[in-house]
N, C-alpha and C positions, 0 to 999 in steps of 0.2 A: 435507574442509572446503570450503564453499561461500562464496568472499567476493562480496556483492553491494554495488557503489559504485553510487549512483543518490540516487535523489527520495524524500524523506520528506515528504507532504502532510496537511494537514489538507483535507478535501474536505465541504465547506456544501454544504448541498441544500437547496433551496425549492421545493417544489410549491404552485405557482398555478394558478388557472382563466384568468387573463388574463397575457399578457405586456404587463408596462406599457410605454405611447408615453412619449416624450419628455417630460418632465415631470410625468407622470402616477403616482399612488401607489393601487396595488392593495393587497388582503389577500391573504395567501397564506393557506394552508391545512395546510401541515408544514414544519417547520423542524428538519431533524437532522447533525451532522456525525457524518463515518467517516472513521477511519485510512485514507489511501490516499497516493497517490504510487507510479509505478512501481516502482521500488526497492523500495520496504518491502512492496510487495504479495508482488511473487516471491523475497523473503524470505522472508514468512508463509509464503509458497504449500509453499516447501521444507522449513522446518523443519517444519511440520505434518506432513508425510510423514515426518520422521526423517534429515533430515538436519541436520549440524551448521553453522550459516551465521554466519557475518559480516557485520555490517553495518558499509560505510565512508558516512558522510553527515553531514548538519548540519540542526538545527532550532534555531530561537530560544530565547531565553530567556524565555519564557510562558506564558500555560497551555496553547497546545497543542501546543507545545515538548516542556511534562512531560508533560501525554498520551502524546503521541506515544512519546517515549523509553521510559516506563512501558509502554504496551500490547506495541514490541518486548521489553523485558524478558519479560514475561510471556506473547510467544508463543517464548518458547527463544532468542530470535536475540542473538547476543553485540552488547554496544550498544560495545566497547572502540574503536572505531572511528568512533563518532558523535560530534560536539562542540557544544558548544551556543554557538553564534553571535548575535553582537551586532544580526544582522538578524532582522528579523520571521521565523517559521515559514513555507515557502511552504505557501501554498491554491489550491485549486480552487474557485469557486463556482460553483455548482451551479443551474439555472433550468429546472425542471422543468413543464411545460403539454403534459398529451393526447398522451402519446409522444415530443416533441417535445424538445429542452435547446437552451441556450445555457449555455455556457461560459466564464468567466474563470479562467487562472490566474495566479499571484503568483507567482514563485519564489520569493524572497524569499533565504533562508538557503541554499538547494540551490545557488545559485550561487556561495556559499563554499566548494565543493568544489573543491580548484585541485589544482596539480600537489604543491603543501607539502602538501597534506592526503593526499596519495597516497604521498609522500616519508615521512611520519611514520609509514605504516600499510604499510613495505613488507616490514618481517617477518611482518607477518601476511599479504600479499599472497602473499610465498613460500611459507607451508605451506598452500596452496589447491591444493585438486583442479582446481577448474574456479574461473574467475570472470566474472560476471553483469553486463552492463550496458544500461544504455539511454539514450536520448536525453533525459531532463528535467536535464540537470546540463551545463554550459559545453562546448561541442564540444573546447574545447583539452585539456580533460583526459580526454576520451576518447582524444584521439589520444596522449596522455601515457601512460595505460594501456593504449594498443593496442603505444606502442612497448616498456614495462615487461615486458607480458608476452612479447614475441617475444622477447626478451633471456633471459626466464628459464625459455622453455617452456611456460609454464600455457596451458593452454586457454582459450578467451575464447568464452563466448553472448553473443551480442550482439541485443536484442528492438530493430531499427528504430524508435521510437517516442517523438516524434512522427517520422514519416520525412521532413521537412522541413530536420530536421538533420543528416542521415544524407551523410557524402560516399565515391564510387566506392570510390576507392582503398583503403578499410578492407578492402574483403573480402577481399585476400588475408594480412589480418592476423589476420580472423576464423576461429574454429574451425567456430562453428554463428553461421547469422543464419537468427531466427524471423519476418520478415515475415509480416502476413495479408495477404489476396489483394489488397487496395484497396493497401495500403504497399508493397508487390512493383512493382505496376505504377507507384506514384507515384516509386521508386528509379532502375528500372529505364526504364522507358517503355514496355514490352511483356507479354505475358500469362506469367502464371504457369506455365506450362507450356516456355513456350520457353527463360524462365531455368533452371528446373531443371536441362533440357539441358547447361548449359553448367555447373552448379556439382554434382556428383555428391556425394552426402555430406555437404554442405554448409550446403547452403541448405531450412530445414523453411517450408514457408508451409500458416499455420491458416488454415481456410475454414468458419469459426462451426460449424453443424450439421452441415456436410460431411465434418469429421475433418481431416485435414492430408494433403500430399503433401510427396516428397521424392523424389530421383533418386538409384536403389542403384547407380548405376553403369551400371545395362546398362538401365534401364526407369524409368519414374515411377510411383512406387510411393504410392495414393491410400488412407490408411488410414481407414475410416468411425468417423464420430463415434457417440457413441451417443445414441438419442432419447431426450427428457427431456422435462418440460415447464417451460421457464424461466418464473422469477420475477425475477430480474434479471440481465441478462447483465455488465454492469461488472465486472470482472475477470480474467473468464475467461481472457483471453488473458494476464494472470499467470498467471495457476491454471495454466496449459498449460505457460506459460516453469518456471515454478518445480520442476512435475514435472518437466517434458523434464529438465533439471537435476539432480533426487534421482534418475533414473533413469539419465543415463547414469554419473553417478560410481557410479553403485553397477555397473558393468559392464555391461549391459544393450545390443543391438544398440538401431541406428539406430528401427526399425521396431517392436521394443519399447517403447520408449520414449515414443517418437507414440501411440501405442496409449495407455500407462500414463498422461499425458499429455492424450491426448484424456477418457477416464473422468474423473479427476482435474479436469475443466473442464467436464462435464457436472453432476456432483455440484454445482458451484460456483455454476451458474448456478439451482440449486433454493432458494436461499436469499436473500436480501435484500442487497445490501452486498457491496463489491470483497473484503473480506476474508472477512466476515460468513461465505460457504457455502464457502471452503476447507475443503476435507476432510483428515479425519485417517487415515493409511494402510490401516486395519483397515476402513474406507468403500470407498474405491479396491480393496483388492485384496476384496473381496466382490464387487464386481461385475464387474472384471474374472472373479473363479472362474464370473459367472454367466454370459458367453459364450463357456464351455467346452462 
């Protein structure tokens, strides 16, 4: 069992030709929302593969509150854990021109995730394999569940993200911390390579189409991604976290995993939407059989 505490979003996207000046009211050109938020990503990301997940989180009472809660339904992930809060759903919106975005997010509800909401859900907490988190949810109650689980054993993935929130001291509380290569150096203050050094085992950092690395102890082990041709890359680094996750509960070395992981996030990125080209296991392990 996979419990992932984190970010349930609604994520607005506008694609315009112009980004409007101050005052100024453009046309846009597409107007679409997706299921997103870190959390519920690398939720999807796992149950799709076959694993069984939890989700601990909060969305509003709205309509995209019940979206939201509905689409987890209906991608496998147990919602017993989620509560529908008197605050707004948090959003992302989305400001799409020529490659280009700007960004707002709301948290809104996600910050109703407190240490009661961890307290109420710590039965379920205990019958976890591993448990999942990231940075869009109150930094206290990450440190609440950093100290939860050292108390009780469980393994703790930790996706840096934003790495802004992210402080020193967690890593020795963390099992796995997935930085990508820009969040590695914005944690740390030095290259990706020199951290590994010092974390063996520990520390996976994704590097988009390069695959990931990770230090087996005696060497930095650079596992290649596979080429694809992306249609939209948002997500992927769920897509990554969520396998890395179905693959090591399911026993799987370090280096397996990155690999399982890496395919898994390639697939992702052929598709439209954070969640949208999440693959389903029988996708993943085909292609893995094809670099036999």
């Amino acid at each position: 069992m996979i419990t992932v505490i984190g970010s349930i979003n609604m994520d607005i996207a506008i694609q315009t030709d112009i980004f409007p000046k101050q005052g100024e009211t453009v046309l846009g050109n597409l107007f679409t929302t997706i299921p997103g938020g870190k959390g519920a990503n690398q939720a999807v990301a796992a149950a799709r593969l076959g694993s069984q997940v939890q989700m601990v989180g909060a969305v509003g009472q709205d309509a995209f509150g019940t979206e939201l809660y509905t689409n987890l339904t209906n991608e496998n992930v147990h919602v017993g854990g989620v509560v529908k809060s008197s605050n707004s759903t948090g959003i992302a919106n989305i400001l799409l021109n020529d490659n280009d975005n700007r960004i707002i997010v709301v948290p809104g509800a996600n910050f109703d995730v407190d240490r009661q909401m961890i307290d109420r859900n710590i039965d379920l907490i205990k019958k976890s394999t591993l448990v999942m988190l990231q940075l869009e949810i109150p930094v206290e109650t990450i440190e609440y569940v950093l100290e939860v689980c050292e108390k009780l054993s469980i393994p703790v993935l930790l996706n840096p993200a934003p790495a802004g929130n992210y402080k020193p001291e967690w890593i020795e509380k963390v099992t796995y911390l997935t930085p990508n290569e820009t969040e590695c150096e914005v944690i740390f203050g030095t290259d990706y390579e020199t951290v590994l050094k010092q974390y063996p085992n520990k520390i996976i950092v994704t590097l988009g189409g390069d695959g990931a690395a990770y230090n087996d102890g005696t060497k930095i082990v650079k596992v290649p991604g596979f080429t694809t041709k992306a249609v939209d890359t948002t997500g992927a680094g769920d897509t990554f976290n969520g396998a890395f996750a179905h693959a090591i509960t399911m026993g799987k070395s370090i280096e397996e995993c990155v690999q399982f992981a890496n395919i898994a996030a390639s697939l992702s990125v052929e598709k439209f939407g954070a969640q949208g080209g999440m693959p389903q296991i029988e996708k993943v392990m085909e292609r893995l059989e094809g670099l036999k």
